[in-house]
TILUMBA-302990 format. One record per residue: residue number from 1; residue in three letters; x negated, y negated, z of N, C-alpha, C in turn. Coordinates in steps of 0.02 Angstrom, whole numbers. Each point is the difference from the previous one (the first is absolute). Layout:
N
   nr  rest  n.east  n.north    n.up  ca.east  ca.north   ca.up  c.east  c.north    c.up
  NUM   ALA       X        Y       Z        X         Y       Z       X        Y       Z
...
***
This chain:
127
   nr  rest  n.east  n.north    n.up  ca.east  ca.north   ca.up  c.east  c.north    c.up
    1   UNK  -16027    -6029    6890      -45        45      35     -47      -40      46
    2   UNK     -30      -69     -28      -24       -20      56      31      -42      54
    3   UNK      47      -17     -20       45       -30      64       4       71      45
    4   UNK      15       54     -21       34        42      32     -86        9      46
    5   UNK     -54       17     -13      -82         6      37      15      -51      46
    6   UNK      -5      -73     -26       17       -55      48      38        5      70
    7   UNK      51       22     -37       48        19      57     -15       61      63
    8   UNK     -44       53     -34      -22        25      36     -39       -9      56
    9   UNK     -64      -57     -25      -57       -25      52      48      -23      24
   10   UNK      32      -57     -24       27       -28      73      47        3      56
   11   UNK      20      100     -19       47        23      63     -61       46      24
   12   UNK     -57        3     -15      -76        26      40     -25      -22      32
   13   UNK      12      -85     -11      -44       -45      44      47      -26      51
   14   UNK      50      -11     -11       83        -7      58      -8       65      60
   15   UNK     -30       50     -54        5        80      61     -57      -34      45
   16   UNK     -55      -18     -31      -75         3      39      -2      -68      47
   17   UNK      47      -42     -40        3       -78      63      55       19      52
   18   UNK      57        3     -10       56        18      51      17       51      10
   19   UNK     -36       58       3        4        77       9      78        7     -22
   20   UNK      35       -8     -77       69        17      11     -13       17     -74
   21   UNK      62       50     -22       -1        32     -44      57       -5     -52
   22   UNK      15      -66     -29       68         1     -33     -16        3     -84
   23   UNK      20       29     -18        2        44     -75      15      -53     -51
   24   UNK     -37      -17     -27       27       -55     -68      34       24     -38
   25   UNK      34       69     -13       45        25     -29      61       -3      39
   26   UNK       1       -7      69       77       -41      52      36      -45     -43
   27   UNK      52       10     -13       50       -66      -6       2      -28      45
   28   UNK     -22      -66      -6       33       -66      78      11      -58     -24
   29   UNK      51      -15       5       47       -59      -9     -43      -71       6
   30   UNK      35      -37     -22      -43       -65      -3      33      -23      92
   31   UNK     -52      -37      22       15       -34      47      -9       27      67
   32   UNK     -20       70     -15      -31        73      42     -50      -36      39
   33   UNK      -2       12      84      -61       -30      26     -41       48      60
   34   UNK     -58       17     -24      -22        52      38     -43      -30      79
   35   UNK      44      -10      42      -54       -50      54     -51       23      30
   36   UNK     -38      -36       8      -72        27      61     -38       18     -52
   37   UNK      -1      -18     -61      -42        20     -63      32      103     -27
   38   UNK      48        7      34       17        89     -26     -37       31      45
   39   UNK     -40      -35      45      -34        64      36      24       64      33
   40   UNK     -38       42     -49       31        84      37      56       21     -40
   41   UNK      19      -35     -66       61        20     -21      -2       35     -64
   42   UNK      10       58      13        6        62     -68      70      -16     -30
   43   UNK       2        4     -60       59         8     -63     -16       38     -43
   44   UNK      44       52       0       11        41     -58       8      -24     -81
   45   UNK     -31       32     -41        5       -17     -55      61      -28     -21
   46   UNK      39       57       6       79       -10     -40      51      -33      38
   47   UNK     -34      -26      73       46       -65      26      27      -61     -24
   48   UNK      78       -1       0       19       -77     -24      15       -7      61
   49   UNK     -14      -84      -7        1       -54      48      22      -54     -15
   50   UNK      60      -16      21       51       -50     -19     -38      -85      -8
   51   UNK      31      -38     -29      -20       -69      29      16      -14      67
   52   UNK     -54      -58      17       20       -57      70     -11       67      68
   53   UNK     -32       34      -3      -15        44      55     -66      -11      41
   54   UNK       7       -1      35      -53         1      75     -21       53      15
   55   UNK     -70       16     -13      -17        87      36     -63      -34      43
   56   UNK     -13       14      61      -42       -12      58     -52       71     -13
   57   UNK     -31      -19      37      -56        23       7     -13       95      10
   58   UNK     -18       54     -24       17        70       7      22       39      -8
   59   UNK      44      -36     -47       66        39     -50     -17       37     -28
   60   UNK      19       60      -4        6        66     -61      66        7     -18
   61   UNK      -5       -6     -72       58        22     -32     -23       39     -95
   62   UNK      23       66      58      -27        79     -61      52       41     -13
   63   UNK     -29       45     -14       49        71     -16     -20       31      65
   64   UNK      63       46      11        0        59      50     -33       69     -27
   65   UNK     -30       20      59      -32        75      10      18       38      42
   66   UNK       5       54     -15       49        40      46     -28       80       1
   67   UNK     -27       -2      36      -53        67      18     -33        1     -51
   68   UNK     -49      -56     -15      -66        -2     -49      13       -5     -54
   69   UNK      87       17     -26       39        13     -74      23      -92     -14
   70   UNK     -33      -32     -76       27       -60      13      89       17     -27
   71   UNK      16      -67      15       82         4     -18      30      -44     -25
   72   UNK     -36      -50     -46       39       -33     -54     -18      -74      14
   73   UNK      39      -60     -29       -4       -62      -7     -21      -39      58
   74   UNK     -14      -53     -12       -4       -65      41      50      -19      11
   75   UNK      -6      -49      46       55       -55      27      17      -46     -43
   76   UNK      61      -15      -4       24       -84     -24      19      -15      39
   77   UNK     -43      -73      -6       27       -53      67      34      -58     -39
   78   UNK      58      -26      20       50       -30     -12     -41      -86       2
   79   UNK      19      -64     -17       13       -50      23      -5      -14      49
   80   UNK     -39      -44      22       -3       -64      43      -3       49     107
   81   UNK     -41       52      -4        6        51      15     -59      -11      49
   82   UNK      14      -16      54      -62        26      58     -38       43      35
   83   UNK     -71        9      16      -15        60      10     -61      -18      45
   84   UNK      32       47      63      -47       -31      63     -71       42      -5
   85   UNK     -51      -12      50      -61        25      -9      17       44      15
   86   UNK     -45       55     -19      -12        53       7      41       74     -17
   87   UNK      74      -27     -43       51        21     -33     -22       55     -24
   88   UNK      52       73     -22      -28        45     -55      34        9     -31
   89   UNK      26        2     -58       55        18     -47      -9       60     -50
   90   UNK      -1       31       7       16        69     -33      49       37     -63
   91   UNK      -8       15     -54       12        39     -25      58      -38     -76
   92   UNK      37       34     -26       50       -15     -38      63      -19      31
   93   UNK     -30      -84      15       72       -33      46       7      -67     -38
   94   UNK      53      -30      34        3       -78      -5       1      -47      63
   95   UNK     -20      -50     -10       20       -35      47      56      -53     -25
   96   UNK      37      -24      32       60       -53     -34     -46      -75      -3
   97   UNK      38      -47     -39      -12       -66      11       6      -25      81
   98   UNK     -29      -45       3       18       -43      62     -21       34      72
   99   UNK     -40       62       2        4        54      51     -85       -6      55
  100   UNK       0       -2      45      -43       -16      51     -24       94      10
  101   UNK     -66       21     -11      -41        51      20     -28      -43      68
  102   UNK      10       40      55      -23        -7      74     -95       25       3
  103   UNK     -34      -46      41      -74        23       1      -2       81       8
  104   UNK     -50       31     -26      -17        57      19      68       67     -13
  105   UNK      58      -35     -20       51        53     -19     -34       38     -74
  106   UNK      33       68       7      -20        74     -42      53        5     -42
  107   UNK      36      -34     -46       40         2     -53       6       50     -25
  108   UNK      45       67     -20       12        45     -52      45       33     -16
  109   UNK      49      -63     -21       91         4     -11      17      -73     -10
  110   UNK      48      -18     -63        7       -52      -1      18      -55      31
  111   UNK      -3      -58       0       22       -52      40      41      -50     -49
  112   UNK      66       -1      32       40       -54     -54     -13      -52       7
  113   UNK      21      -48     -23        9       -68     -50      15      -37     108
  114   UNK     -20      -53      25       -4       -21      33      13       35      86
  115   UNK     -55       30      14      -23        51      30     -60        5      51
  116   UNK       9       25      52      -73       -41      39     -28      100      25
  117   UNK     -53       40     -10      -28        56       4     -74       -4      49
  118   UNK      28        6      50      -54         8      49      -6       86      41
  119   UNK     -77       16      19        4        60      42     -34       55     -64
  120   UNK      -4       65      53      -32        42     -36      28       77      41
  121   UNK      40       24     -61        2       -40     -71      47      -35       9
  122   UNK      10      -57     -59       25       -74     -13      80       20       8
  123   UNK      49      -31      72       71        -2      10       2      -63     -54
  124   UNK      48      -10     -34       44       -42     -45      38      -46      29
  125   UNK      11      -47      12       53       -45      44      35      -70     -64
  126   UNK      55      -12     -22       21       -69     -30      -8      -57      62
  127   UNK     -25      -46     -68      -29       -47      36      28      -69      -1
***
């Protein structure tokens, strides 16, 4: 119980230093690196987040809403998995291992296993 308080302040004081919002209840992989300190970057509670991933700076990755009605799970993000600034990922998807999210692309449909998703919303291209 008090690890779990602990844990709390210090995703309060992460919100209040780098305005970003990532959930200590997130799964994220060891080796996970949030650059620019996470700034601006919301995570959903029930997000997994693979090892050896790169998320830049602005990232959201939540559940989808869909005329104010929510609609279910978080994202899993795969392995070793890039994710440009300002990215959004949306809803009950996956992303594959090995797969490049493009800056500022709107994710909300899966992306396979070595995969590059740029645009809005996010075209899919093998990479």
């Amino acid at each position: 119980m008090v690890a779990r308080k602990a844990s709390r302040v210090l995703e309060l004081v992460n919100h209040l230093i780098c305005a970003c919002s990532v959930s200590v209840e997130a799964e994220i992989g060891e080796g996970t690196n949030f650059y620019h300190r996470g700034i601006g970057c919301a995570i959903h509670a029930r997000a997994v987040i693979g090892k050896d991933c790169k998320i830049f700076q602005g990232v959201t990755i939540g559940s989808k809403w869909s005329n104010g009605i929510y609609s279910g799970g978080a994202p899993y993000i795969g392995n070793n998995v890039m994710i440009g600034a300002g990215a959004v990922i949306l809803g009950d998807i996956s992303v594959g291992d090995n797969s490049i999210i493009g800056a500022n692309a709107v994710v909300i449909h899966n992306v396979p296993e070595n995969s590059f998703a740029v645009g809005v919303p996010a075209v899919i291209k093998k990479l």
